[in-house]
C-alpha positions as CSV (number, residue, x, y, z in Angstrom):
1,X,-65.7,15.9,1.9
2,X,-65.0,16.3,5.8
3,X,-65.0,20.2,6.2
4,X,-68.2,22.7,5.3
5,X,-67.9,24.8,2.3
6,X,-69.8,27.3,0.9
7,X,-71.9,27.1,-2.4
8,X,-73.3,30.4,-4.7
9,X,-77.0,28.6,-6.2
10,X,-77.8,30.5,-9.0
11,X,-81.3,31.1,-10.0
12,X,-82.8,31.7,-13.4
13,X,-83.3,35.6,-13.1
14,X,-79.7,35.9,-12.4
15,X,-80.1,36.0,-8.8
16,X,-78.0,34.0,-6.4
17,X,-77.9,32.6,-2.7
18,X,-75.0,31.3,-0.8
19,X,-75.5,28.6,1.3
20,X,-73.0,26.4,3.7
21,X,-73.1,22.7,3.4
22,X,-72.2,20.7,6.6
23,X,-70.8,17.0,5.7
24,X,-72.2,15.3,8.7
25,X,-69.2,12.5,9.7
26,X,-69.2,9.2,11.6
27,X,-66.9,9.1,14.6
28,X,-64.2,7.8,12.6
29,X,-64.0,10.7,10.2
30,X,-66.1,8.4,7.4
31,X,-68.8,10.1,5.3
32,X,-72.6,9.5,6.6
33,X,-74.5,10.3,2.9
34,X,-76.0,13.0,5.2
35,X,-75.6,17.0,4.2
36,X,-77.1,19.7,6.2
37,X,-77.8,23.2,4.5
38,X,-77.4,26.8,5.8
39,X,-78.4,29.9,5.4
40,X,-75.0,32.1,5.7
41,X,-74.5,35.7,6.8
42,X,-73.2,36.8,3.9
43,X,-76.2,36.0,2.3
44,X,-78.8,37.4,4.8
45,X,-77.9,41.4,5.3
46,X,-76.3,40.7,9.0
47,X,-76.2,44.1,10.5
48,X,-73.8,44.3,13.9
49,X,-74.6,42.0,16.7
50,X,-76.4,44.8,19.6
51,X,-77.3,41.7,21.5
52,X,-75.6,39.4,23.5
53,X,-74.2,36.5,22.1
54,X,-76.6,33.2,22.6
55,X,-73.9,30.7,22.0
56,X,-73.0,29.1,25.5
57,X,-70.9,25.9,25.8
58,X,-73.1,24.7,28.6
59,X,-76.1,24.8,27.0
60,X,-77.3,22.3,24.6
61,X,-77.1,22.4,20.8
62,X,-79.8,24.5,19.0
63,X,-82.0,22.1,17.3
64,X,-82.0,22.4,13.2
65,X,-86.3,22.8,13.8
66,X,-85.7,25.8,15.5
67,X,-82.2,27.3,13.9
68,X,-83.8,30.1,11.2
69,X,-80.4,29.1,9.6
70,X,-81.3,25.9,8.3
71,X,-82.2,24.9,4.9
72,X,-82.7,21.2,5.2
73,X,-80.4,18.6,4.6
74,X,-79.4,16.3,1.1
75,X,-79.3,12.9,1.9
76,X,-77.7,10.5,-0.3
77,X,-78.1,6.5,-0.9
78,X,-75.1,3.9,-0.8
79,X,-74.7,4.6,-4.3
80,X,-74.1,8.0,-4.1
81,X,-76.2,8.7,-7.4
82,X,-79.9,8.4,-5.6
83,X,-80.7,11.3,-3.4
84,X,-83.4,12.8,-1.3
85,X,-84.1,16.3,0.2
86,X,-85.4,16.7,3.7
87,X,-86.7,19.9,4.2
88,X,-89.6,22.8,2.9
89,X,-87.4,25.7,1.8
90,X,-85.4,25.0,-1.1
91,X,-86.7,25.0,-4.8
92,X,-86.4,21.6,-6.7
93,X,-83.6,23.8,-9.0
94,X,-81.2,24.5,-5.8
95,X,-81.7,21.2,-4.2
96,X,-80.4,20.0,-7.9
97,X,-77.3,22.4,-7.7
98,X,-76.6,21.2,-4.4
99,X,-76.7,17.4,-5.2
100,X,-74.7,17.6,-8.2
101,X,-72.0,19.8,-6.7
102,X,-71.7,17.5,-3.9
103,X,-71.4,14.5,-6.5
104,X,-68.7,16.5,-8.3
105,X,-67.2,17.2,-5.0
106,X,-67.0,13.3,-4.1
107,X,-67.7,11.1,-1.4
108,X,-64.3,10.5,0.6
């Protein structure tokens, strides 16, 4: 997988939350094992932006610590089956729907 995509997780009251997975790539395109997860605006009631945008090329990137849009990441061995989950905010259930859609998804 080289681009993001967007997952629905699926809870067991019939609720759902979707999320955005971010491949993270080596420099040659390859697959690192390493997955971050977002928070999308869909998901989170966005009303319209009154404020002035605080993306600025010249600045340096927001740190996942402090973005409120980040999940965590999934982070997967050399075998692609073994996995681990880095983070506080997801339930063991979505971190589960996240690993096996991304090993239905595949590797390349």
């Amino acid at each position: 997988m080289k681009n993001p995509v967007t997952l629905i997780l699926k809870h067991t009251d019939g609720s759902s939350r979707i999320i955005l997975i971010e491949p993270i790539l080596q420099h040659n395109l390859t697959n690192t094992g390493v997955y971050k997860i977002y928070k999308t605006s869909i998901d989170n009631e966005s009303a319209l932006f009154t404020e002035e945008l605080e993306i600025d090329e010249n600045k340096p990137e927001l740190a996942d610590r402090d973005n409120p849009d980040y999940l965590g990441a999934i982070i997967f061995g050399q075998d692609h089956l073994q996995w681990k989950y880095e983070g506080e905010l997801l339930s063991a259930a979505e971190q589960q729907q996240i690993a096996a859609y991304l090993q239905q998804k595949g590797f390349n």
